[in-house]
N, C-alpha and C positions, 0 to 999 in steps of 0.2 A: 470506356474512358472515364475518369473520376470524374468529380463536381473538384471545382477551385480550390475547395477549401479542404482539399483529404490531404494533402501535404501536410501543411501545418500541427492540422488535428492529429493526424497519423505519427508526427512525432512528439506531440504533446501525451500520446498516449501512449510511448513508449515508455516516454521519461517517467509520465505515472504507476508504470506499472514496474519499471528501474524501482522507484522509490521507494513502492510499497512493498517489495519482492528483499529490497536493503534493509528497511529501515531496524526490522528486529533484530538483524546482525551488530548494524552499529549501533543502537542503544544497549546492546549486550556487550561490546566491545567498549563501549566508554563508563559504563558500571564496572567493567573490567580492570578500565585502567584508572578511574577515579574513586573507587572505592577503598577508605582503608584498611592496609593491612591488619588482620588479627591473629597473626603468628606470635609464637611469644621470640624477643630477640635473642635469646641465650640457646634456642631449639635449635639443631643442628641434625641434616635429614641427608640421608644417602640416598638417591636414588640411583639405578641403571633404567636408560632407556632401551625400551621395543623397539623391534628392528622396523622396519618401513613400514612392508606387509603389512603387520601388526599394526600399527596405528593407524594405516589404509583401512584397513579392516572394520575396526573399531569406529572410525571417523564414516564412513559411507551410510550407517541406517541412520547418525546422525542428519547428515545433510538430508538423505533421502528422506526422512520426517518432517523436517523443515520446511522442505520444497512441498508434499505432501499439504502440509496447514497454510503454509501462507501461498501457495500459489494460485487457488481460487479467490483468493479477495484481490490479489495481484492483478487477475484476468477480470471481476467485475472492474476496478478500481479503471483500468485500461480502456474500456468499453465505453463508461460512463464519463470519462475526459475526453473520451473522442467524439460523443453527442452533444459536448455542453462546448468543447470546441469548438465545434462546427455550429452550432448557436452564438458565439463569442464570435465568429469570423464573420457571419452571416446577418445575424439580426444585430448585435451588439449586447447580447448577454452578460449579466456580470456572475452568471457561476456560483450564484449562492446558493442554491438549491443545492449544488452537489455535496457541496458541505452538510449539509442536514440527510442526503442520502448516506455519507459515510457512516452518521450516529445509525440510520439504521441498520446498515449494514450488520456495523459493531454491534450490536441490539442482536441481529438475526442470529449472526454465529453466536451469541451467549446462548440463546432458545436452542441453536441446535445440539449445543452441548449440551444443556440441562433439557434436552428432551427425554431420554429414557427414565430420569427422574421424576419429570413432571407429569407420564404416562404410568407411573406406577405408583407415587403418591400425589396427586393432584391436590389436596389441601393442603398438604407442606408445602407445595413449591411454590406461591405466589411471593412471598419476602425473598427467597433465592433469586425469581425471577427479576424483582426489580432492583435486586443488589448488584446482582451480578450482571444483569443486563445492563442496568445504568452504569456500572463503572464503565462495560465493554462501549455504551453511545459514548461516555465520553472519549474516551480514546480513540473511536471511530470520529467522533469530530475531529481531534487533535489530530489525526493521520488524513484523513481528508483535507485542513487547513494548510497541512506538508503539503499534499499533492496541489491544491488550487495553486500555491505562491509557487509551485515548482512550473505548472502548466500554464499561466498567466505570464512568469519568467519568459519560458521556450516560444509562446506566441507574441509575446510584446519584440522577443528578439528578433522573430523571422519577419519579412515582411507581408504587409495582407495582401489579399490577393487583389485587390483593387486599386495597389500602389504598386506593385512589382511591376518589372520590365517584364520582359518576350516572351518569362516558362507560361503566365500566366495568362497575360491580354489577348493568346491567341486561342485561348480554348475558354472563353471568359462566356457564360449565357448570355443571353440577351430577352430579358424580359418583356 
């Protein structure tokens, strides 16, 4: 049987791992639709389209690459809302730490990309490291700060376990 608080946490941590698992979709999708055009207007282009198949074809190593890179930060990212959760449902946590786990996160996968580099030329790679690394912490903040306002949302909405009626009060510890 669960502790009180896996409800809440357990869907806190889906919604985190929804987010993080989206998010590169829809910031590619809104570069997509916000960016302007640089066609020239007087160009005039025929194309025929691929049959289904064909763009089935075509379209699937995409996704499967996708899924491929972002799914391991999707699956930390999931884990790590479900601890700071149930610290947030529990003690009363405010979850700031996890935000600063994101940067490293974002930090670790830049090192594991520039690992073969860094294993072959080791006194080039320290300026790579901290360019590429820092941009990737920040961005791992900024995705982290999604997910916190996402997982603070989905727990502020549910109710705690210590206000709930029936699901909760009758499997409630007693310390």
């Amino acid at each position: 049987m669960g502790q009180p608080h896996d409800r809440p946490a357990t869907l806190a941590a889906l919604a985190a791992g929804i987010v993080v698992l989206s998010l590169p979709a829809a910031t590619a999708f809104l570069v997509w639709l916000l960016a302007p055009s640089v066609s020239n207007s007087s160009t005039t282009v025929v194309g025929v389209d691929p049959d289904r198949e064909r763009a089935a074809s075509q379209l699937l190593p995409l996704v499967s690459g996708y899924l491929t890179a972002v799914s391991p930060f999707a699956m930390v990212a999931s884990w790590r809302t479900f601890v700071h959760a149930k610290r947030w449902l529990s003690d009363g946590a405010t979850g700031g730490r996890a935000i600063l786990e994101g940067a490293v996160c974002g930090f670790a996968g830049a090192v594991l990309v520039l690992l073969p580099a860094i294993v072959t030329r080791p006194r080039e790679a320290p300026p790579y490291v901290l360019a590429y690394g820092g941009l990737a912490a920040v961005l791992g903040l900024v995705v982290a700060a999604i997910v916190w306002v996402t997982a603070a949302c989905v727990l502020t909405a549910l109710p705690r376990p210590d206000q709930a009626s029936t699901p909760y009060r009758s499997r409630r510890i007693r310390t």
